[in-house]
PAKOL-929749 format. One record per residue: residue number from 0; x, y, z of N, C-alpha, C, CB in turn. Coordinates in nm, 3 decimals. Glycine has a CB too. Layout:
{i NUM	n.east X	n.north Y	n.up Z	ca.east X	ca.north Y	ca.up Z	c.east X	c.north Y	c.up Z	cb.east X	cb.north Y	cb.up Z} .
...
// end
This chain:
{i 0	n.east -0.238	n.north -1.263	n.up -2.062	ca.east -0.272	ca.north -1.149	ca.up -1.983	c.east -0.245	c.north -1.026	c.up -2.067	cb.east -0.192	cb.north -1.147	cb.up -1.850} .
{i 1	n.east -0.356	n.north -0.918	n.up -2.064	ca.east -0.295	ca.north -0.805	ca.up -2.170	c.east -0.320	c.north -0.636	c.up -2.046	cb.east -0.434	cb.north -0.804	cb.up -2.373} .
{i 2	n.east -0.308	n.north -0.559	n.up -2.058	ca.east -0.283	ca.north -0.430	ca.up -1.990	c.east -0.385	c.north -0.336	c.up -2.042	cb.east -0.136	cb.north -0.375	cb.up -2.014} .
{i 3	n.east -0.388	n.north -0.255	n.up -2.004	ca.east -0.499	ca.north -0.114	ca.up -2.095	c.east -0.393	c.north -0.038	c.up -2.151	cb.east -0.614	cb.north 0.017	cb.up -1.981} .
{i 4	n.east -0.243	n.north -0.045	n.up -2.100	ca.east -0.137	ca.north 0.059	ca.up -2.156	c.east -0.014	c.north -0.005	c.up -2.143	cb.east -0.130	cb.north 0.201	cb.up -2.079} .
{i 5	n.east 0.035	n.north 0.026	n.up -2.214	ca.east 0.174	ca.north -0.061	ca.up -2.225	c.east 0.280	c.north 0.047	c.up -2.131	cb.east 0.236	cb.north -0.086	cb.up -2.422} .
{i 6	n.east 0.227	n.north 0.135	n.up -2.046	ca.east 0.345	ca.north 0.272	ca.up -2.034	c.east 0.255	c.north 0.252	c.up -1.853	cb.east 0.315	cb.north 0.491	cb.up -2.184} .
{i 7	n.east 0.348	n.north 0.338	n.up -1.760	ca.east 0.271	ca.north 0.348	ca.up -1.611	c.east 0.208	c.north 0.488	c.up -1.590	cb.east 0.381	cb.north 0.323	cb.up -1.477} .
{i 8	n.east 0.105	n.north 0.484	n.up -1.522	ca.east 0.049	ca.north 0.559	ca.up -1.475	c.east 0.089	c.north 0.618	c.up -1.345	cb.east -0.044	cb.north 0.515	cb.up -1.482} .
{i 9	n.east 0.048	n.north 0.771	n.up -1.308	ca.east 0.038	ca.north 0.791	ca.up -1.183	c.east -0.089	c.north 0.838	c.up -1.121	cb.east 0.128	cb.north 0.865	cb.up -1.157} .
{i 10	n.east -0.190	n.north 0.758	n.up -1.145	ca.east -0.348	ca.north 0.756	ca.up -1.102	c.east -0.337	c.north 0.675	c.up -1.001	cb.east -0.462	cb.north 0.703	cb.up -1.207} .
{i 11	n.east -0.421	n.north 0.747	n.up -0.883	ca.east -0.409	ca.north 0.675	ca.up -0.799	c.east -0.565	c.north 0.579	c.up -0.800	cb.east -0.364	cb.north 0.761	cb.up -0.679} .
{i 12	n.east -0.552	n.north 0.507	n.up -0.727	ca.east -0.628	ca.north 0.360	ca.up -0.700	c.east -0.663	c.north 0.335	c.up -0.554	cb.east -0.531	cb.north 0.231	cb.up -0.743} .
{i 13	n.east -0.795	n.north 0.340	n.up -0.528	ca.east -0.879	ca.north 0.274	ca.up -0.396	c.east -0.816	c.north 0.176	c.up -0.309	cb.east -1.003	cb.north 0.198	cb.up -0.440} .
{i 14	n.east -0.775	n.north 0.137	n.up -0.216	ca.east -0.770	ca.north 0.008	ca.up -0.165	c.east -0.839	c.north 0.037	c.up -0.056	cb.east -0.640	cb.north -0.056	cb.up -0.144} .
{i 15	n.east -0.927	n.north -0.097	n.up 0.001	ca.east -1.008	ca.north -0.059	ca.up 0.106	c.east -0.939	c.north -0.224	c.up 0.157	cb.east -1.204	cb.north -0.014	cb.up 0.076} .
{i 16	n.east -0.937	n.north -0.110	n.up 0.325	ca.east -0.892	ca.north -0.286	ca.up 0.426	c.east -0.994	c.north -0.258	c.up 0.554	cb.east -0.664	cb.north -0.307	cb.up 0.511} .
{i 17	n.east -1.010	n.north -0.374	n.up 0.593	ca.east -1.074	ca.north -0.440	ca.up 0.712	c.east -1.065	c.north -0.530	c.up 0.759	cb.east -1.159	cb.north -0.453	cb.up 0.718} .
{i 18	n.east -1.082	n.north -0.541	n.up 0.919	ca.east -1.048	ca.north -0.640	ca.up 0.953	c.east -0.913	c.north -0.647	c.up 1.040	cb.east -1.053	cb.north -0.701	cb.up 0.848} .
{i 19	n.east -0.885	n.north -0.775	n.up 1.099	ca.east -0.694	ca.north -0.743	ca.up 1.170	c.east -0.654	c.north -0.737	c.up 1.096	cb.east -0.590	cb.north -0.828	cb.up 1.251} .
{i 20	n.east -0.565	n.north -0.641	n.up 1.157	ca.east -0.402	ca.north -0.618	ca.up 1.100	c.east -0.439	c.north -0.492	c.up 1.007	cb.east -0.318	cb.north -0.774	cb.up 0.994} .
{i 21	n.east -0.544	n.north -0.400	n.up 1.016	ca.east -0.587	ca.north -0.312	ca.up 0.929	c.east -0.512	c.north -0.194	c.up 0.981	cb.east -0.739	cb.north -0.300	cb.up 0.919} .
{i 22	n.east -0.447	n.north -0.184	n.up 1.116	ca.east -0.393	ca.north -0.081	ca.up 1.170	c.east -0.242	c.north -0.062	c.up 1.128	cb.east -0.413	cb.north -0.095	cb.up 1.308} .
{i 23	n.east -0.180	n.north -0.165	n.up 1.070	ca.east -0.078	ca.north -0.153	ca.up 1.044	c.east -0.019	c.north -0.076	c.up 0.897	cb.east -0.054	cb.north -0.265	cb.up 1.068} .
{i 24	n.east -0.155	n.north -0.055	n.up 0.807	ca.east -0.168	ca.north 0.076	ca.up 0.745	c.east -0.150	c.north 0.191	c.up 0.784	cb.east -0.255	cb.north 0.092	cb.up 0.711} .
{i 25	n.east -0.164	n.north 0.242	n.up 0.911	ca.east -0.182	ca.north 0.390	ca.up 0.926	c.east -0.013	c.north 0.433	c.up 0.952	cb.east -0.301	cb.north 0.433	cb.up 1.071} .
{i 26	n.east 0.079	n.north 0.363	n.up 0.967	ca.east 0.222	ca.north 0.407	ca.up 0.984	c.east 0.276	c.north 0.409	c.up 0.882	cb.east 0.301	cb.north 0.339	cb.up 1.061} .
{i 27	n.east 0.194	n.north 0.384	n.up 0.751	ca.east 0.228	ca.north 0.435	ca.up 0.611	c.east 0.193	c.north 0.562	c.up 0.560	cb.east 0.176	cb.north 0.357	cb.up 0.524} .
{i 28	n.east 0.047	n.north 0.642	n.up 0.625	ca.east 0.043	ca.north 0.717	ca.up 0.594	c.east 0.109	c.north 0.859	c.up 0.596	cb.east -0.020	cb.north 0.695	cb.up 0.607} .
{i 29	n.east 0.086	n.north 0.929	n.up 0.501	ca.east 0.144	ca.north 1.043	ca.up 0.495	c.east 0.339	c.north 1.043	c.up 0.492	cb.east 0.075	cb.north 1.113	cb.up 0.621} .
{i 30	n.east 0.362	n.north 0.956	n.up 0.471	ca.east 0.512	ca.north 0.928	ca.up 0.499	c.east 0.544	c.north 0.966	c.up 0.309	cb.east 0.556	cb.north 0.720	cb.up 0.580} .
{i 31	n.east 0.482	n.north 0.945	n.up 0.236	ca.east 0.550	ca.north 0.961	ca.up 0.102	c.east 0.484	c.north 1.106	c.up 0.074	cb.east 0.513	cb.north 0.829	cb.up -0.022} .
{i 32	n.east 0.357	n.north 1.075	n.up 0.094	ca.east 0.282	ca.north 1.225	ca.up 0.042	c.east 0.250	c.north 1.299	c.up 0.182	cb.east 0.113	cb.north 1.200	cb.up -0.058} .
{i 33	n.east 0.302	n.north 1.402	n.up 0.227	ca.east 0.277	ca.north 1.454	ca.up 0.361	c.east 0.156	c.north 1.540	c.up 0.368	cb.east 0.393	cb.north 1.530	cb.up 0.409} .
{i 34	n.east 0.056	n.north 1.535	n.up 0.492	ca.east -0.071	ca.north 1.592	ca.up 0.444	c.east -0.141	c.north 1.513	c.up 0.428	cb.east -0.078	cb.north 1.660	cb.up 0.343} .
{i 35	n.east -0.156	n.north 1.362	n.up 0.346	ca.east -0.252	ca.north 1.301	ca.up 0.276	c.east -0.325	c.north 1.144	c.up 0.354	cb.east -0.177	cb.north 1.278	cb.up 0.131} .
{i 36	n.east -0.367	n.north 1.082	n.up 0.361	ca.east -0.411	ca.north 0.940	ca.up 0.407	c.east -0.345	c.north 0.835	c.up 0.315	cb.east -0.575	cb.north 0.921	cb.up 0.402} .
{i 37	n.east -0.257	n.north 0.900	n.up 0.179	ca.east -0.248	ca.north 0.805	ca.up 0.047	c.east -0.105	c.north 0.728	c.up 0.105	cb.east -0.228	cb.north 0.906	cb.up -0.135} .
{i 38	n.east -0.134	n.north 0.620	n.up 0.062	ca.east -0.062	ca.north 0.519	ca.up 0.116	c.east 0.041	c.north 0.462	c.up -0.047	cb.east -0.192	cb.north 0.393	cb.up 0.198} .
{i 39	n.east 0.222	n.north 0.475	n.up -0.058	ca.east 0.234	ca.north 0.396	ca.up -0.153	c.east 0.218	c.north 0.262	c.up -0.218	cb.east 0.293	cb.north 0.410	cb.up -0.156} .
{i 40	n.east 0.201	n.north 0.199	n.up -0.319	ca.east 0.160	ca.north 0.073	ca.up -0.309	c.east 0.284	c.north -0.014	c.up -0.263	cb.east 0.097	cb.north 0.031	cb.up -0.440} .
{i 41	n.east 0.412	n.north 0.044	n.up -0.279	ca.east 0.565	ca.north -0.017	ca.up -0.260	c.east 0.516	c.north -0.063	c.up -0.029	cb.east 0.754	cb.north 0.185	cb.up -0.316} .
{i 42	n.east 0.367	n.north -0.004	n.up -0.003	ca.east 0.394	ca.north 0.010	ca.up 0.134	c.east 0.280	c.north -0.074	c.up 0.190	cb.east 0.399	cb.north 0.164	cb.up 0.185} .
{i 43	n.east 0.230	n.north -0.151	n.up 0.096	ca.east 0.080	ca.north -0.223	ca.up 0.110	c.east 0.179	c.north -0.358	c.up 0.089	cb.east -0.078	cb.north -0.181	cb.up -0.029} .
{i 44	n.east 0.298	n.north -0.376	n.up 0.057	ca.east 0.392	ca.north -0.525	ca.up 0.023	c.east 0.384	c.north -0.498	c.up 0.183	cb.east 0.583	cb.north -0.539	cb.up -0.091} .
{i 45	n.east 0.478	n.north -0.423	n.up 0.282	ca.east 0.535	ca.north -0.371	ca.up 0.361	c.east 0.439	c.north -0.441	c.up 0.511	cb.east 0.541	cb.north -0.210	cb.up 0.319} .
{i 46	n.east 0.300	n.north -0.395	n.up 0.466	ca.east 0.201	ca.north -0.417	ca.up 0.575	c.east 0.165	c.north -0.555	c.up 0.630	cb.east 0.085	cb.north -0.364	cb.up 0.533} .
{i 47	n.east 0.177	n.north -0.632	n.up 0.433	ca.east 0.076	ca.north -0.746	ca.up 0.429	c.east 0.231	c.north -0.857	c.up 0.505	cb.east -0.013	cb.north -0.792	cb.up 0.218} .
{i 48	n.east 0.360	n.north -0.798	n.up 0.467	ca.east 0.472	ca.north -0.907	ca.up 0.564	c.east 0.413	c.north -0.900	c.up 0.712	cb.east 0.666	cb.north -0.844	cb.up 0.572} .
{i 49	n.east 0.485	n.north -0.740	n.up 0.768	ca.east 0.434	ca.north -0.720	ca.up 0.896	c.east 0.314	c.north -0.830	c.up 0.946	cb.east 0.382	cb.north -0.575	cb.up 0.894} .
{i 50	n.east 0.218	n.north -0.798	n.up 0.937	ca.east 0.137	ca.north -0.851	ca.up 0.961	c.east 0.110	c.north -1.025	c.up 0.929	cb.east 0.072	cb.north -0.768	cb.up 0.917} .
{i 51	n.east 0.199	n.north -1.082	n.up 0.846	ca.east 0.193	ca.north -1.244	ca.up 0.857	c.east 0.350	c.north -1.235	c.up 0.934	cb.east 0.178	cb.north -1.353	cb.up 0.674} .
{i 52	n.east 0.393	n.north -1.146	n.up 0.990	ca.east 0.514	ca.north -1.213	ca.up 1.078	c.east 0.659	c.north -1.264	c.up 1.020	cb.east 0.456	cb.north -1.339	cb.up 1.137} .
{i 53	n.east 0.631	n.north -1.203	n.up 0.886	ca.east 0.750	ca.north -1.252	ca.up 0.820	c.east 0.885	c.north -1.170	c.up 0.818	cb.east 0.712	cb.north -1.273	cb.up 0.688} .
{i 54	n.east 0.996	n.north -1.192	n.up 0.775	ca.east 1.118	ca.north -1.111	ca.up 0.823	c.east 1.160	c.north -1.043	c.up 0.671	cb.east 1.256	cb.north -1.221	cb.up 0.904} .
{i 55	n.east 1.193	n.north -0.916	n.up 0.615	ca.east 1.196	ca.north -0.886	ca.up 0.551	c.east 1.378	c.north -0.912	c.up 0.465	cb.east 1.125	cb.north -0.788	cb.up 0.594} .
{i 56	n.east 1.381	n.north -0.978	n.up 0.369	ca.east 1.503	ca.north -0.998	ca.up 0.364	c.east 1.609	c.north -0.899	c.up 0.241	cb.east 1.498	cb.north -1.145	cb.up 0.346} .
// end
């Protein structure tokens, strides 16, 4: 597996959801960036538990 950069970026990136359990995105928003729809990615781990019911340990 190789990278485009060996260093991190702060570009942000598309994610598109649909479908159930798509609502459980919107209680992410604006919580890091206030003002915005941008969701952190630390908050897309967050959704995809929620939503299979799992317990966060």
């Amino acid at each position: 597996m190789s990278y485009g950069t060996g260093d991190h970026t702060n570009e942000l990136v598309s994610v598109y959801a649909a479908g159930a359990g798509t609502e459980l995105l919107e209680q992410y928003e604006d919580l890091w960036y206030p003002g915005s729809r941008i969701i952190d990615n630390t908050h897309l781990f967050h959704a995809m538990v929620a939503f299979l019911g799992l317990e966060r340990q």
